[in-house]
FIBAFI-77229 format. One record per residue: x, y, z of N, C-alpha, C, O, CB in turn; residue in one letter; residue number from 1. Coordinates in pm, whole numbers, plus 32768, in hexadecimal, padded with zeros to 4 digits. Each point is the difference from the previous one (the first is absolute). Glycine has a CB too. Layout:
BEGIN
((X; Y; Z); (X; Y; Z); (X; Y; Z); (X; Y; Z); (X; Y; Z); "a"; NUM)
...
//
This chain:
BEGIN
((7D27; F127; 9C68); (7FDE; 7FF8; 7F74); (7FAA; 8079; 7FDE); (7F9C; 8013; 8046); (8070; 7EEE; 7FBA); "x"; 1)
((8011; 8150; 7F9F); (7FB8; 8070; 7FDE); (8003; 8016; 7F66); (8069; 7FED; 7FC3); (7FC9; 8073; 8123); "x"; 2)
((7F5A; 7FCA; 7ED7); (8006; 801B; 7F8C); (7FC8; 809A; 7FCC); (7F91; 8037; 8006); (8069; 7EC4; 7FFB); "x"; 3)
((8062; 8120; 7FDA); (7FDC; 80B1; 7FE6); (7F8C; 8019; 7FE7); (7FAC; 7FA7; 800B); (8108; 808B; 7F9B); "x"; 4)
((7F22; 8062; 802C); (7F76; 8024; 7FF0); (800D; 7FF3; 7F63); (7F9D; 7FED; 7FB9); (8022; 80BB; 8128); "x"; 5)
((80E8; 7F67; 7EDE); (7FF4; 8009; 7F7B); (802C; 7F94; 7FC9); (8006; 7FF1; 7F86); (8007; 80E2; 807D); "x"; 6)
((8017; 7ED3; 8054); (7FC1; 7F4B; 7FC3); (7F7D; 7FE4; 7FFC); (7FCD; 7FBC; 7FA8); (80DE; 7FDB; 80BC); "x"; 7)
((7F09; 80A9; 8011); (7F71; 7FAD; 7FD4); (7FD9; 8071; 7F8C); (7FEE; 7FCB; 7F92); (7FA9; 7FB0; 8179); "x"; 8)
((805F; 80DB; 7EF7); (7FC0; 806B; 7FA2); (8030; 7FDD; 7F72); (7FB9; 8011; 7F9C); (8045; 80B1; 811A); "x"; 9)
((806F; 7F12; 7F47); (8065; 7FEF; 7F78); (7FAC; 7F54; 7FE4); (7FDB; 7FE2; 7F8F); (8164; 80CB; 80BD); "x"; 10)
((7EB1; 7EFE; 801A); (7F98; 7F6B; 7FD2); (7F8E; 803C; 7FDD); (7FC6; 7FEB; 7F95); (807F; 7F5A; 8110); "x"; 11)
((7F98; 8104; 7FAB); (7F5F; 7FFB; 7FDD); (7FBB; 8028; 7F92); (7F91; 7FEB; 7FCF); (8071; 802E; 80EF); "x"; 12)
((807A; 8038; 7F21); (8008; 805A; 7F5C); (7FE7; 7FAF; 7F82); (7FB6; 8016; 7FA0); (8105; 807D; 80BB); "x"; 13)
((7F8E; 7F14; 7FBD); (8061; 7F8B; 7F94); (7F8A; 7FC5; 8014); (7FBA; 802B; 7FA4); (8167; 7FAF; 8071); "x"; 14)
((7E8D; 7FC9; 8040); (7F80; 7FCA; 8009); (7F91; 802B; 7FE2); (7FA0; 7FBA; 7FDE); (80BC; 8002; 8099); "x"; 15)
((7FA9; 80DD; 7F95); (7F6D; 8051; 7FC7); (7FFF; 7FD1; 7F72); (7FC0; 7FB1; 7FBB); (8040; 813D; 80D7); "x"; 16)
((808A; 7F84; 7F5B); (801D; 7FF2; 7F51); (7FF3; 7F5E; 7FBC); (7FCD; 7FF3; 7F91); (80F6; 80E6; 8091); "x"; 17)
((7F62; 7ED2; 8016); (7FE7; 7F81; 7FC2); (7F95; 7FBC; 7FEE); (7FE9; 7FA0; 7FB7); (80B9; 805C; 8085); "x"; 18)
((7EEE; 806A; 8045); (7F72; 7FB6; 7FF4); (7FCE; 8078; 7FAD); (7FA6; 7FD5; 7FB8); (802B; 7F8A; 813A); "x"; 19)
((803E; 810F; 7EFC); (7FA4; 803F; 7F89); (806A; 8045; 7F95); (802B; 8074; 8006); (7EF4; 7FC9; 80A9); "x"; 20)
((80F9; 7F76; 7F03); (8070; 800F; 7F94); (7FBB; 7F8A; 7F96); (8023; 7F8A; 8007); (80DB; 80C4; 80A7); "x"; 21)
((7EAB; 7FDC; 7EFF); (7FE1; 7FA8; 7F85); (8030; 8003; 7F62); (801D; 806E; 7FD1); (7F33; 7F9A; 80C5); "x"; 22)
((80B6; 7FAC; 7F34); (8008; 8020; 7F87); (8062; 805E; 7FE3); (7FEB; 8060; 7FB7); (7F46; 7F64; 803E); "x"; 23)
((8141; 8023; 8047); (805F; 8071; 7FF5); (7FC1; 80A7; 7FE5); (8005; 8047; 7F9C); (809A; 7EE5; 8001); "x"; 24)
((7F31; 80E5; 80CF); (7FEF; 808F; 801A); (8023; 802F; 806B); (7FF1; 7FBC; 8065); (7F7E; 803C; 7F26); "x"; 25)
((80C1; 807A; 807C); (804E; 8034; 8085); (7FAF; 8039; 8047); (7FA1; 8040; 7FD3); (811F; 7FE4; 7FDA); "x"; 26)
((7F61; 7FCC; 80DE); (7FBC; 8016; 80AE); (8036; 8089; 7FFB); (806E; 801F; 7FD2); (7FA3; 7EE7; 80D5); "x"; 27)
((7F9D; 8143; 7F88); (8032; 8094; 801D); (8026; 7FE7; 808F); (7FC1; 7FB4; 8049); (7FA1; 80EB; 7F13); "x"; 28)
((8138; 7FC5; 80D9); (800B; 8005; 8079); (7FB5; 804E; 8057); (8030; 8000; 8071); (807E; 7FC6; 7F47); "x"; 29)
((7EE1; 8083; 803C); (7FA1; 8022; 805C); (7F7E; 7F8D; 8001); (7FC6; 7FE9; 806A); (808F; 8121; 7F71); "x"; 30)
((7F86; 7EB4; 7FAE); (7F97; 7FB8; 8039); (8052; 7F86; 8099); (7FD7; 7FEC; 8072); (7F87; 802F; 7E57); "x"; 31)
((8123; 7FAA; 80E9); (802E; 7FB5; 808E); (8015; 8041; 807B); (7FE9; 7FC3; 8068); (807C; 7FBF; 7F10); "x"; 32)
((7FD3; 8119; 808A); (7FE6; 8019; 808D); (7FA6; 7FFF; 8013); (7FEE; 7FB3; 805E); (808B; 80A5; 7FC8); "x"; 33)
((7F11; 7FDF; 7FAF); (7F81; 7FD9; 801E); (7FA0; 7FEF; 8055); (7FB5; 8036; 8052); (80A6; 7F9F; 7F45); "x"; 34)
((7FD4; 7F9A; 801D); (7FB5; 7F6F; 8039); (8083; 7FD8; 8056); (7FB8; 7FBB; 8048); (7F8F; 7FDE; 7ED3); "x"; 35)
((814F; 8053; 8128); (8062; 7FE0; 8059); (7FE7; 8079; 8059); (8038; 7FF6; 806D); (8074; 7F7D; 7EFC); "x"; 36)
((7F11; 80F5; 8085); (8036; 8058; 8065); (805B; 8034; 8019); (801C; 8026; 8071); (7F88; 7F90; 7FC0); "x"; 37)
((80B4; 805B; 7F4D); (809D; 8033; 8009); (801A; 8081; 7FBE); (7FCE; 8021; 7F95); (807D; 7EF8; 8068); "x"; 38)
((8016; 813A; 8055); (8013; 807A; 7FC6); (800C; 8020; 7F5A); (8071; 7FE7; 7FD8); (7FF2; 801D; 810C); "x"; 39)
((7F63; 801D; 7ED7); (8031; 8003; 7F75); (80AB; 8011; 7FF7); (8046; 7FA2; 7FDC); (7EC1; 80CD; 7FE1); "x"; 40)
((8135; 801E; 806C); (804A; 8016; 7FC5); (808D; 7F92; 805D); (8071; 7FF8; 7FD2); (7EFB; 8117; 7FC0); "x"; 41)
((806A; 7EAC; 80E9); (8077; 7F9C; 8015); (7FCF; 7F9D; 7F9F); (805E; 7FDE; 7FB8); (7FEC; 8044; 814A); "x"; 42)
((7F0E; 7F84; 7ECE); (8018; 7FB5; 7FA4); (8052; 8025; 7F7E); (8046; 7FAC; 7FC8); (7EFC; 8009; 80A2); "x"; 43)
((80B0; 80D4; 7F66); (8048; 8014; 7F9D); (80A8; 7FE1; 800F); (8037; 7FC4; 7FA4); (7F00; 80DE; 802E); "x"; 44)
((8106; 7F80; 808B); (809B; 7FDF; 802B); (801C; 7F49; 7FFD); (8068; 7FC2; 7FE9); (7F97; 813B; 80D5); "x"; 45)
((7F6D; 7ECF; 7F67); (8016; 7F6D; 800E); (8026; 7FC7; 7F7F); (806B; 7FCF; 7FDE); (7EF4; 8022; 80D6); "x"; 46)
((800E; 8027; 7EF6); (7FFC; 7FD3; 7F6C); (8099; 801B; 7FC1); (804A; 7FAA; 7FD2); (7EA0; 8099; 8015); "x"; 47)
((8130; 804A; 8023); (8097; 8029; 7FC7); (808F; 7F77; 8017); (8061; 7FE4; 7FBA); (7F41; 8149; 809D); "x"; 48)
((801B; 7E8D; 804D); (8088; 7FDE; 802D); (7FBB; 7F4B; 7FA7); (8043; 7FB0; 7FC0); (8034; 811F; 8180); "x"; 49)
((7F3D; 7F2F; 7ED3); (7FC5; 7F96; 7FCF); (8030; 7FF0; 7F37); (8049; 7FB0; 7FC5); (7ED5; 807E; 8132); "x"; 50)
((80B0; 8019; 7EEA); (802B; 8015; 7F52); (80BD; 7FEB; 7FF6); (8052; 7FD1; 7FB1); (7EBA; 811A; 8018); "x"; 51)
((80F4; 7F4F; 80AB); (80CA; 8002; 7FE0); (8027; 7F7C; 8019); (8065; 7FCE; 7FCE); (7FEB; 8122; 8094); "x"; 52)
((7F57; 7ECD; 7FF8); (8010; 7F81; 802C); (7FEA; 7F98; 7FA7); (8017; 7F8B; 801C); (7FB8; 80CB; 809F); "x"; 53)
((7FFB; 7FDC; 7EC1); (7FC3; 7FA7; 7FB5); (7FA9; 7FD8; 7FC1); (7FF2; 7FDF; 7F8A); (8061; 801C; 80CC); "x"; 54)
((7F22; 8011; 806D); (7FB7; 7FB7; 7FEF); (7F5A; 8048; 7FD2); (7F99; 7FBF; 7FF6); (8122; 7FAB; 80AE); "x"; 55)
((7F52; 8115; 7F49); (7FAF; 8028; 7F81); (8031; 8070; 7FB3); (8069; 803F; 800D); (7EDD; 7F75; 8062); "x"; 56)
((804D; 805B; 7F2E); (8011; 8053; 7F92); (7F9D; 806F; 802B); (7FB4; 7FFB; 8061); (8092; 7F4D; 7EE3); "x"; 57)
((7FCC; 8134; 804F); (7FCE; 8068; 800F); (7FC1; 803F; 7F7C); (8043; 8007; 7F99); (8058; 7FFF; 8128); "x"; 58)
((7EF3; 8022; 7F46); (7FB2; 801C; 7F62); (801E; 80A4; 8025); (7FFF; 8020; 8077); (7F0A; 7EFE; 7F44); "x"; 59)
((8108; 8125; 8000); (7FDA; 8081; 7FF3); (7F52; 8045; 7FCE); (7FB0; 7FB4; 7FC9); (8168; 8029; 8007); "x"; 60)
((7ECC; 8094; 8047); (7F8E; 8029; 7FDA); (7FA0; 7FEA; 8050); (8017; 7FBB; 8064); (802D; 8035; 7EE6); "x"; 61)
((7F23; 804E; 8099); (7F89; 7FED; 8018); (7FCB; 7FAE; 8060); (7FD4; 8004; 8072); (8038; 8035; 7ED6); "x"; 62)
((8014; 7F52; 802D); (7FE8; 7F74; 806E); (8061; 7FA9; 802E); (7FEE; 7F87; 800D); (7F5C; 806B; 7F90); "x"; 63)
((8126; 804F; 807F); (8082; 7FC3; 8023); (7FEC; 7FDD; 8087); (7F9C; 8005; 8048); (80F6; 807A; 7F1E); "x"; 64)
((7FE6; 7F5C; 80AE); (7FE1; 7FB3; 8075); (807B; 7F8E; 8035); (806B; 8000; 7FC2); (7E90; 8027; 7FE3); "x"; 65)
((80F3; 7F7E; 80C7); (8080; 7F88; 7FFE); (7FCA; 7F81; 7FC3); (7F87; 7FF0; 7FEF); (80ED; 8063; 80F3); "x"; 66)
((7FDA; 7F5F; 7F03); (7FD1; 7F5F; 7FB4); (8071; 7FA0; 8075); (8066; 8023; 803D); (7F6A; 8029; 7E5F); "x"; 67)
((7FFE; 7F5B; 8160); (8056; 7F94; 801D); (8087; 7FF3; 7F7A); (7FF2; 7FFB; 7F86); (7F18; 7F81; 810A); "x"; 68)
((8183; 8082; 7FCD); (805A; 7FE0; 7F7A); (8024; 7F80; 7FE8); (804A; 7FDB; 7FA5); (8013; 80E7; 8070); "x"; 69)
((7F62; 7EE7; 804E); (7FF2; 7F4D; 7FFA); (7FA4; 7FD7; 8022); (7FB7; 805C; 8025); (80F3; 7F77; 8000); "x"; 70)
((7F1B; 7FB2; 7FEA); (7F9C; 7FC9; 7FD5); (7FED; 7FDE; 80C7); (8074; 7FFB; 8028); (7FB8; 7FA2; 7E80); "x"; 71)
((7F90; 8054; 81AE); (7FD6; 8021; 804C); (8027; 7F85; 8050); (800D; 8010; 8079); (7F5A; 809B; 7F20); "x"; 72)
((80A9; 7EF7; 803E); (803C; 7F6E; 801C); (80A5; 7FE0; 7FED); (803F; 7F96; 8003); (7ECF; 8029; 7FAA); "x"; 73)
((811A; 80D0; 803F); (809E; 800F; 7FE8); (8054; 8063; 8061); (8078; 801A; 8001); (7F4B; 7FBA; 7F07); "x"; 74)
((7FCB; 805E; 814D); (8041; 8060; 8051); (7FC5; 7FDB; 8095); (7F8B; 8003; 8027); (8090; 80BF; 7F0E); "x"; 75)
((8046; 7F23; 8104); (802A; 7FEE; 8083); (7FCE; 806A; 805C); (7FF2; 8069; 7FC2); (80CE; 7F28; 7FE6); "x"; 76)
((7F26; 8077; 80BC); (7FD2; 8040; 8099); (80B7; 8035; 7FEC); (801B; 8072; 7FDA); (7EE7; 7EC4; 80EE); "x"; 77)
((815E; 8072; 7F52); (80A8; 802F; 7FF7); (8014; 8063; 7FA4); (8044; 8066; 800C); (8011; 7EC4; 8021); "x"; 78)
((7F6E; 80B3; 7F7C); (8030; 8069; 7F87); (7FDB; 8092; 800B); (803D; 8066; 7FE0); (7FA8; 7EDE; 7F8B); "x"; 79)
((7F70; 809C; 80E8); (7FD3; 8080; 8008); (8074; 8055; 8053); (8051; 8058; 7FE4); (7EA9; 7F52; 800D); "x"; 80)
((80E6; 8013; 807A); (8082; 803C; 8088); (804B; 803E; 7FAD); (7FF4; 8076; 7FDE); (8031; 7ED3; 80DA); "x"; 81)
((8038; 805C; 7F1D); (80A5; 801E; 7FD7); (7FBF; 808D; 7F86); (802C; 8073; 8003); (808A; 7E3F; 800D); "x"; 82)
((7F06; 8132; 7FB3); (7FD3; 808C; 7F89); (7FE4; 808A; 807B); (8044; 8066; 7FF9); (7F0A; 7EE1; 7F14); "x"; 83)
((806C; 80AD; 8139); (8000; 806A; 8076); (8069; 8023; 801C); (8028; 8072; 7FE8); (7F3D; 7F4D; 8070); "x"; 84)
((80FE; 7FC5; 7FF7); (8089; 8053; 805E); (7FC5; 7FF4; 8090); (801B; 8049; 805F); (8041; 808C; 7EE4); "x"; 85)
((7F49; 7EBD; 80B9); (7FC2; 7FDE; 80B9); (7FF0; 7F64; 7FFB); (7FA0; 7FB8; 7FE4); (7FAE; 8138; 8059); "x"; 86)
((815E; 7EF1; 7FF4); (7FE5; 7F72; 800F); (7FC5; 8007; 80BC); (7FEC; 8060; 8049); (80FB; 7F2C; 7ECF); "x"; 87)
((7F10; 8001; 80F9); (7FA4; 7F9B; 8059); (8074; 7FCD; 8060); (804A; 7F9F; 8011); (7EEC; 8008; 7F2E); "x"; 88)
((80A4; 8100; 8104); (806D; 7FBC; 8070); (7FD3; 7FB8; 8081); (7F92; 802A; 8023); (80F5; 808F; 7F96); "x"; 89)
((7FA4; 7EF4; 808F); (7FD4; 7F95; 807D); (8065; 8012; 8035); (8069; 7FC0; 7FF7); (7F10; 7F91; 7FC3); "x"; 90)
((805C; 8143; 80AB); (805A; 800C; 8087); (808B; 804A; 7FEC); (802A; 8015; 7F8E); (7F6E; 7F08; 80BF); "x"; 91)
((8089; 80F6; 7FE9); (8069; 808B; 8005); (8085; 7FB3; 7FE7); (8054; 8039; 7FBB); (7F2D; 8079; 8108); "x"; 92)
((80A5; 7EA5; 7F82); (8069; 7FAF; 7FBD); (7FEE; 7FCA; 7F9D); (804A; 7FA3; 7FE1); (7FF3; 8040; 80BA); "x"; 93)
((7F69; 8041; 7F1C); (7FFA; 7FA4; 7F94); (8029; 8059; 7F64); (7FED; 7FE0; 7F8A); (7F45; 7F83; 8116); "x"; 94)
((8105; 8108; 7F95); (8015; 8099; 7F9E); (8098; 7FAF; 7FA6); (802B; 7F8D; 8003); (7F75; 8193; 80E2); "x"; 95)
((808F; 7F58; 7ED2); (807B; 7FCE; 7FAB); (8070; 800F; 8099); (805B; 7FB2; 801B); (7F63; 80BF; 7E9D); "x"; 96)
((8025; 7FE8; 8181); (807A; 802B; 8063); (8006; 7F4D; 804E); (8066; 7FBB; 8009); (7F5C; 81A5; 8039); "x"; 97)
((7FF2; 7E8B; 7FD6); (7FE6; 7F78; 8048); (800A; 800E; 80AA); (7FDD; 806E; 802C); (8092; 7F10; 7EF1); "x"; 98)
((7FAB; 8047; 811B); (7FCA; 7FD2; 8072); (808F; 8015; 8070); (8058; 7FAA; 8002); (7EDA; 7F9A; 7F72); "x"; 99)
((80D3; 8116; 80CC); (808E; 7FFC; 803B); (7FE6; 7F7F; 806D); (806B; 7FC8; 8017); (7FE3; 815F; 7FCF); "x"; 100)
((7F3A; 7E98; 8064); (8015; 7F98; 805B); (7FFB; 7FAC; 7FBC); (8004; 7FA0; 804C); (7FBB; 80A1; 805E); "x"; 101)
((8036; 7F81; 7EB2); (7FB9; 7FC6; 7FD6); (8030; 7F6F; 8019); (7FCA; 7FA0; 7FC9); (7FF0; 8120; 7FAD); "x"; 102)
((80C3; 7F31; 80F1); (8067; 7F59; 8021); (7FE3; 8022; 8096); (8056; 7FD1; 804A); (80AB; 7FFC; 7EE9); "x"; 103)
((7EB8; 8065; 80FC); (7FAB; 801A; 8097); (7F62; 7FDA; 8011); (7FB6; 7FD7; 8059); (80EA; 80F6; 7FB8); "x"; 104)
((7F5B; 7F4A; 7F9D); (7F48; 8040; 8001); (7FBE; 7F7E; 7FCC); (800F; 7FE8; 7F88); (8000; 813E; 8023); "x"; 105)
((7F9E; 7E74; 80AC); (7FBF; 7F82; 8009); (7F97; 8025; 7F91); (7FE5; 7F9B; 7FC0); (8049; 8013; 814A); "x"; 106)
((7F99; 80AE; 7ED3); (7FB5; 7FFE; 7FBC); (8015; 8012; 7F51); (7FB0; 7FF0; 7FA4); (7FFB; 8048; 814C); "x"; 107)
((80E4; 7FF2; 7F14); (8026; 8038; 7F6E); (7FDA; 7F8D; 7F94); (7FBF; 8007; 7F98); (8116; 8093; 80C9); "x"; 108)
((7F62; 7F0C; 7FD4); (7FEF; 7F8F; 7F7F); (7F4C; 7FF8; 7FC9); (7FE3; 8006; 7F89); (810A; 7F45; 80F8); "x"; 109)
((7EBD; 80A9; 7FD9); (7F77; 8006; 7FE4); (7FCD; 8065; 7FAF); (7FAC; 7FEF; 7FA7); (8047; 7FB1; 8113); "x"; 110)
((8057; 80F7; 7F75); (7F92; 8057; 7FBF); (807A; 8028; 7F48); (7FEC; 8062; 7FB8); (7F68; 8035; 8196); "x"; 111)
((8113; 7F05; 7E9A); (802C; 7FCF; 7F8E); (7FA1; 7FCE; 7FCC); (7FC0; 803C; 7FA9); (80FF; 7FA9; 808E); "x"; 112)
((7F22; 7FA5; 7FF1); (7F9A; 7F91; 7FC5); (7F6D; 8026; 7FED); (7FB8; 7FD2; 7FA8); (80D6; 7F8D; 80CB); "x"; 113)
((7F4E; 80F8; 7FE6); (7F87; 8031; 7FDF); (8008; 8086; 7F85); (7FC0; 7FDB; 7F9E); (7FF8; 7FCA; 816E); "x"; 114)
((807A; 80CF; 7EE3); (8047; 8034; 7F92); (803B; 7FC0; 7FA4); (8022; 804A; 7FA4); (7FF1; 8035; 80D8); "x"; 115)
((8007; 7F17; 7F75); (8006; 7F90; 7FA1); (7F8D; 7FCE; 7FB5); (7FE0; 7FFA; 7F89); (80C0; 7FD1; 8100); "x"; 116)
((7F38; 801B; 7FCD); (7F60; 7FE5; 7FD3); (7FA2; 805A; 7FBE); (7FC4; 7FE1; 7F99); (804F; 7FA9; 8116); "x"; 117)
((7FDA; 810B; 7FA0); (7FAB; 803E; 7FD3); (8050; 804D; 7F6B); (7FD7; 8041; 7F9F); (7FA0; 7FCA; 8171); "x"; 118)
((80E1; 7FD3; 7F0F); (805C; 8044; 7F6F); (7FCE; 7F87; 7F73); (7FE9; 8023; 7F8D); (8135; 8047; 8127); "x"; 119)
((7EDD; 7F12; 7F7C); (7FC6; 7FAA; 7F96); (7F77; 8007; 7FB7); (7FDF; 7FE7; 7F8C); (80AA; 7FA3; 80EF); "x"; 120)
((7F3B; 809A; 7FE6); (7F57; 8057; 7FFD); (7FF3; 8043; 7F9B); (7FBC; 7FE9; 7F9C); (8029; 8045; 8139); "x"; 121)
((807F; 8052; 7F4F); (8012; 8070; 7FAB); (8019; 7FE0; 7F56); (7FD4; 8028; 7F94); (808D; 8044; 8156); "x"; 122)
((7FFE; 7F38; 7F46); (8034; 7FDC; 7F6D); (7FB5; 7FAF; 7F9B); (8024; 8008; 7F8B); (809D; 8003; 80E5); "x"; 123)
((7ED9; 7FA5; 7FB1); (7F9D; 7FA4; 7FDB); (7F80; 800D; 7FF2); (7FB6; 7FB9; 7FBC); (80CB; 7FEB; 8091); "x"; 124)
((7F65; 80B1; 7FEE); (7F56; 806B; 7FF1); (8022; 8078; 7FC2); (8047; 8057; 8032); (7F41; 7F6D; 80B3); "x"; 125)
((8036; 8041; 7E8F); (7FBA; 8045; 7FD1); (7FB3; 806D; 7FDD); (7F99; 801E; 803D); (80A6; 7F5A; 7FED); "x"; 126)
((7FE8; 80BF; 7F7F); (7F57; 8083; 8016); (7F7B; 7FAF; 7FF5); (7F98; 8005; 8042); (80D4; 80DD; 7F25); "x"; 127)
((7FB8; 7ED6; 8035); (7F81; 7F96; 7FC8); (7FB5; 7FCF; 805D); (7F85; 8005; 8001); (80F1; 7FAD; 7F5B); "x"; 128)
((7FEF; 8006; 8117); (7FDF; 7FBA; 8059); (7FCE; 8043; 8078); (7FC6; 7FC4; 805C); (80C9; 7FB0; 7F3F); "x"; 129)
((7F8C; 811B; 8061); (7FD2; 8051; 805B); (7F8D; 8024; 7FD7); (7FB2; 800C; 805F); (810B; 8033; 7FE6); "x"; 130)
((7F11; 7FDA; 7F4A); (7F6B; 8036; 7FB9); (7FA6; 7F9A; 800D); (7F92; 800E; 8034); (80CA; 807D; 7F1B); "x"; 131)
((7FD6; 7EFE; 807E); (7FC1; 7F73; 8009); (7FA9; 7FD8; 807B); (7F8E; 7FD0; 7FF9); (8138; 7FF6; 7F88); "x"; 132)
((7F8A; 8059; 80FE); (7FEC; 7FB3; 806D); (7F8E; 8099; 804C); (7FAC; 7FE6; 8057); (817C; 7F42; 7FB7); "x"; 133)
((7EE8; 8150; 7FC8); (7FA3; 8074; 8008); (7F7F; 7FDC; 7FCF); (7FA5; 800F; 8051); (810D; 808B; 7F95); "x"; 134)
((7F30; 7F39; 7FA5); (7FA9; 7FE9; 7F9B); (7FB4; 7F75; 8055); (7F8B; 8008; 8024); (8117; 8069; 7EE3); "x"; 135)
((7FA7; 7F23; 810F); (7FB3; 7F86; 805E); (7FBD; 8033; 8090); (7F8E; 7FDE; 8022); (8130; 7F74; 7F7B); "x"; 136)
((7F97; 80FF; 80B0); (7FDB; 801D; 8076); (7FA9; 8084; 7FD8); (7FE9; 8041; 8066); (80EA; 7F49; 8028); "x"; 137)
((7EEE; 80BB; 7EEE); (7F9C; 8059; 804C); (7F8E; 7FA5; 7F93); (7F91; 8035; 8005); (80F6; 80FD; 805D); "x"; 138)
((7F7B; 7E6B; 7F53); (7FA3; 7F9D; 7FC1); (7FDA; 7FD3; 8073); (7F8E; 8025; 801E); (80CA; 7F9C; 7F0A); "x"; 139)
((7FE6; 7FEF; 8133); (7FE6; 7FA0; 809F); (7F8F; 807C; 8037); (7F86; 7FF6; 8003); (81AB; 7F75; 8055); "x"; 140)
((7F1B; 8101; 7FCE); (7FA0; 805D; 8058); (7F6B; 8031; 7FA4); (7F99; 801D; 803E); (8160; 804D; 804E); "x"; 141)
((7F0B; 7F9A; 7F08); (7F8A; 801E; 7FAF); (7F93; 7F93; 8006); (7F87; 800A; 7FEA); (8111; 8077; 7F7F); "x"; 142)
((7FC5; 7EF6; 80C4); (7F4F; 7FAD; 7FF7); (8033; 7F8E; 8062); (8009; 7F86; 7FF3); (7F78; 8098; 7EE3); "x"; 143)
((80A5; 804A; 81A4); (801D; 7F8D; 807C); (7F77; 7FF2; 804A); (7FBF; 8060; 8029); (814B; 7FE4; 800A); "x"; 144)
((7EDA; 7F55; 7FD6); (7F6E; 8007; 8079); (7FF5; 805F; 805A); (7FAA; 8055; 8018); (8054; 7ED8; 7FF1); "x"; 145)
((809B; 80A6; 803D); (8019; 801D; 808F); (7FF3; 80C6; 7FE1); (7FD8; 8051; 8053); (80F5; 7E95; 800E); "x"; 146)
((7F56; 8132; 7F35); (8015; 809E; 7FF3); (7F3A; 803C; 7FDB); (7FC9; 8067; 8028); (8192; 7F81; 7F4D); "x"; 147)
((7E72; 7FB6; 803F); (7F81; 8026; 7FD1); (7FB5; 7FEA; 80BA); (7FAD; 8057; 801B); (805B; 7F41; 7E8B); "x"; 148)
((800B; 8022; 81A6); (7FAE; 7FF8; 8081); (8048; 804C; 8029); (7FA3; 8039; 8039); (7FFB; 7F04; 7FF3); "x"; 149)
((80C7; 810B; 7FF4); (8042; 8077; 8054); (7FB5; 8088; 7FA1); (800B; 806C; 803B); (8111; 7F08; 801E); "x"; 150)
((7EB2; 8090; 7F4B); (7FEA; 8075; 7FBA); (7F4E; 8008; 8011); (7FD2; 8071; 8010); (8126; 7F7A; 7F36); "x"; 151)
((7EA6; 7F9E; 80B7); (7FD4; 8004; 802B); (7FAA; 8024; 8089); (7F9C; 8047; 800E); (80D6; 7F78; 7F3E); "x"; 152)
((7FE2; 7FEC; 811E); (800D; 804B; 8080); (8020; 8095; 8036); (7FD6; 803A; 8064); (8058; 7EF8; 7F95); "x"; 153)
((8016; 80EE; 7FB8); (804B; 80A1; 8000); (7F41; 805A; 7FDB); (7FCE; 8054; 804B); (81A6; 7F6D; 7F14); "x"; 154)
((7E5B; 8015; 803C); (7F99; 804F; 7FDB); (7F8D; 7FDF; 8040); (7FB7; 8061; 8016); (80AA; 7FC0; 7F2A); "x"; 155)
((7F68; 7F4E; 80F3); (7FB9; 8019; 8059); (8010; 8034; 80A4); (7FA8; 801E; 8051); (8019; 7F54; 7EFC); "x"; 156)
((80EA; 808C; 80C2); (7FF9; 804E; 8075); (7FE5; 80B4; 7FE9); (7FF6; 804D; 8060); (80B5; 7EDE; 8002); "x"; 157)
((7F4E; 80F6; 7F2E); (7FF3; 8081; 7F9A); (7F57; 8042; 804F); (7FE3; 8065; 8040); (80B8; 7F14; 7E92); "x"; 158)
((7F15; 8009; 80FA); (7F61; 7FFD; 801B); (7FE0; 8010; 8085); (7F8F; 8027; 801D); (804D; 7F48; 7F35); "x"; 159)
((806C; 807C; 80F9); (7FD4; 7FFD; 80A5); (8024; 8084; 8047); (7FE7; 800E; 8078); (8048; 7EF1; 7F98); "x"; 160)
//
């Protein structure tokens, strides 16, 4: 199972932009590389493949920039993929060519069912749900005990 560098770069994009995109104003593609750490000018090729895909728009000017072209609860992890051109492949038989042992091979039927699965994932989560569940897990770490006594400890081992 492997997922390109320009699937995650192409999610992480779509997730920046969805967490700082207000009031319909457009994200410049250098503040998201940024903050992702991604080349500007491949994010720029992304956004391009992304807009053709659909799944945003493009302001011109100044303060131009990308927008979401749906509402953030309408676009799929799949969609992103498929707007890229990097589906989610699981394993070298599991390609369009398919599987030359695949009426041999004890394991074929499983790693179906599991690519089955993670393909349902895809299709059912969200950007929303990807920002959402970002937003809970760094709220948790901002006022976890367990993180305030590890941060603690960290600084009085600082003092010694």
């Amino acid at each position: 199972m492997k997922l390109s560098s320009t699937a995650r770069y192409g999610l992480r994009a779509m997730s920046d932009l969805c967490a700082h995109s207000h009031d319909s104003v457009p994200v410049c593609v250098s503040d998201i590389a940024l903050r992702q750490n991604i080349p500007v000018n491949y994010l720029e090729q992304l956004c391009r493949k992304l807009r053709a895909g659909g799944l945003l728009e493009s302001v011109r000017g100044a303060q131009g920039g990308y927008l979401l072209a749906k509402k953030a609860d309408e676009i799929s992890i799949a969609d992103i993929l498929q707007a890229i051109g990097e589906p989610f492949i699981f394993g070298s038989c599991q390609t369009e060519k398919g599987c030359e042992n695949a009426v041999t091979c004890p394991t074929f039927s499983l790693w179906r069912k599991v690519k089955g699965s993670v393909d349902e994932i895809l299709k059912t989560t969200t950007l929303a749900d990807i920002v959402d569940e970002r937003v809970t897990l760094l709220e948790s770490l901002n006022s976890s005990p367990e993180r305030e006594e590890a941060r603690e400890r960290a600084l009085r081992s600082r003092e010694v």
